[in-house]
Backbone bond lengths (Angstrom), bond angles and torsions (degrees), N, CA, C in turn:
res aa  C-N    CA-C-N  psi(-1)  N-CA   C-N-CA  omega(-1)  CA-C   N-CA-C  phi
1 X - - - 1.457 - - 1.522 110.81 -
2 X 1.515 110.86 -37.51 1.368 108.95 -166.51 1.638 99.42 -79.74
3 X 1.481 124.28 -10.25 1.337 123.35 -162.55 1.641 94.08 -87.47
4 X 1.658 119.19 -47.22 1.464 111.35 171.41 1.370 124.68 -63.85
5 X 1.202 129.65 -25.85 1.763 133.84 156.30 1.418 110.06 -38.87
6 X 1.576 110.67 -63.89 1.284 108.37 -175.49 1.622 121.04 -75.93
7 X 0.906 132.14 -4.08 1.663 143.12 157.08 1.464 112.30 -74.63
8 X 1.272 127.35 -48.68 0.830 138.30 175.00 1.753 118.68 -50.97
9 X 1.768 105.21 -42.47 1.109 136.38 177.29 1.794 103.99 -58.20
10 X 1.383 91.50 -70.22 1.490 97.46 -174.67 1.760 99.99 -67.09
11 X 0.838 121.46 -67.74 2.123 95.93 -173.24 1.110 94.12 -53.87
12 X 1.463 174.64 -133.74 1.151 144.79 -123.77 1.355 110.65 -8.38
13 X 1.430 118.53 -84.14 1.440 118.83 -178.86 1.485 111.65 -39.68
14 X 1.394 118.51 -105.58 1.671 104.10 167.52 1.147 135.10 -2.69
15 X 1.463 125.36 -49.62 1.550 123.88 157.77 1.559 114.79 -39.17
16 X 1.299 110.19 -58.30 1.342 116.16 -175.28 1.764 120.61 -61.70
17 X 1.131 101.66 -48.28 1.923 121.07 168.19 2.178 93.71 -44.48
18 X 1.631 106.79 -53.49 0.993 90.67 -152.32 1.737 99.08 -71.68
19 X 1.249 133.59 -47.10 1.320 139.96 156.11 1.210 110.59 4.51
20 X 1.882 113.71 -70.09 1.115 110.69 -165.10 1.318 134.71 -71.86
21 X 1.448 94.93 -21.60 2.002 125.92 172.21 1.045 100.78 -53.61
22 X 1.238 111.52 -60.34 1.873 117.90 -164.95 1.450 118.68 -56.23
23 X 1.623 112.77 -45.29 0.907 133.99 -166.66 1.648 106.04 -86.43
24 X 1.314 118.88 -18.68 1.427 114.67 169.84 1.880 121.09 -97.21
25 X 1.618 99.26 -20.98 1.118 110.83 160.13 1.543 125.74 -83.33
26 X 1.229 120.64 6.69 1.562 131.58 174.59 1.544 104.14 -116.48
27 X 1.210 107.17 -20.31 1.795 95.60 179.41 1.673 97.91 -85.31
28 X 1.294 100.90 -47.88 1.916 110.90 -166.53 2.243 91.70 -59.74
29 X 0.688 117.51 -38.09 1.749 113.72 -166.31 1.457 109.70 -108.94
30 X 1.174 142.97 -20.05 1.151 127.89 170.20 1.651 107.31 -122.46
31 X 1.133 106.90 166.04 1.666 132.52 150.36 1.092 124.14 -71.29
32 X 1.239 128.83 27.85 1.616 110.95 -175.43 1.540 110.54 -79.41
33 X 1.150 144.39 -131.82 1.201 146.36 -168.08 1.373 91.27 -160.45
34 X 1.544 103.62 137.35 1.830 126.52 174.49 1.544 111.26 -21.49
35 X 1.207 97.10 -47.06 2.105 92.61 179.78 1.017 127.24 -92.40
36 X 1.302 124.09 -10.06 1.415 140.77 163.58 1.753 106.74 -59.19
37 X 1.541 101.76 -70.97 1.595 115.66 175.52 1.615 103.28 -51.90
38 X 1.589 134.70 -45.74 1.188 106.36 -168.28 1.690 116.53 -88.98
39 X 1.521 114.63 -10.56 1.230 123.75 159.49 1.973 117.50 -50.60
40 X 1.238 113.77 -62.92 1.428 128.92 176.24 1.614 99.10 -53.22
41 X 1.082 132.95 -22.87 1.442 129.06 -161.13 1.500 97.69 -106.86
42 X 1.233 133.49 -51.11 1.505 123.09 162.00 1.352 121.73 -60.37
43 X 1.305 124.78 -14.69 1.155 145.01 154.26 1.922 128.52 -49.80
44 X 1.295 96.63 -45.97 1.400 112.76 -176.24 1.661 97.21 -95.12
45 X 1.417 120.08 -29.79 1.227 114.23 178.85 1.656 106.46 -92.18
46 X 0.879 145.69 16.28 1.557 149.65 109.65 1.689 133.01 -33.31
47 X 1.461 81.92 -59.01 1.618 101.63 -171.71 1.410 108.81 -73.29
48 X 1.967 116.49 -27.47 1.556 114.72 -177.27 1.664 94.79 -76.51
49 X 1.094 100.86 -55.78 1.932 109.34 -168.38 1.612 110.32 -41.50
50 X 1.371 109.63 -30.85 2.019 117.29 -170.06 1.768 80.02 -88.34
51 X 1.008 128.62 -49.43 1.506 114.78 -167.44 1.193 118.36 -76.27
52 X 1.632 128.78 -33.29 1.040 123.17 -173.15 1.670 100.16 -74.67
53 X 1.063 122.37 -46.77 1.668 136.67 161.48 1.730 110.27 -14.16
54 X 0.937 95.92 -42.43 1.993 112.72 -159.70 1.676 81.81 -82.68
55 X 1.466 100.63 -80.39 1.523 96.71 -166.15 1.662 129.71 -40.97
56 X 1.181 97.06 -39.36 1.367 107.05 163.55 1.444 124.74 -48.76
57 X 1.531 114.37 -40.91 1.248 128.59 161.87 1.376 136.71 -34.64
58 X 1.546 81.66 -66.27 1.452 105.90 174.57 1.423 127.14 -64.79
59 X 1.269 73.27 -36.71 2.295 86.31 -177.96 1.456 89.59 -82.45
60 X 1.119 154.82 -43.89 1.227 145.73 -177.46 1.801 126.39 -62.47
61 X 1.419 104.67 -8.28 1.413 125.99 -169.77 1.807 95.70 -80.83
């Protein structure tokens, strides 16, 4: 139990790290406009959280 808390813990964290990457690497390199960049960035922090989820899975099997 305490091993899924702490996984759970860390993709939370990581989710968030990755958020901020995205979101600083889309303001610094493109033009998009504020909702564009924060759309793509909840976006990527979706897509890490379902993946990191899986792997965890798997490696945990």
């Amino acid at each position: 139990m305490m091993r899924g808390q702490f996984l759970l813990k860390l993709n939370t964290l990581l989710t968030s790290i990755v958020g901020v990457i995205v979101t600083y690497l889309l303001r610094s390199h493109t033009e998009l406009p504020g909702m564009a960049i924060f759309g793509l960035a909840i976006s990527a922090c979706i897509l890490f959280f379902i993946l990191f989820s899986i792997v965890v899975t798997i490696l945990g099997m």
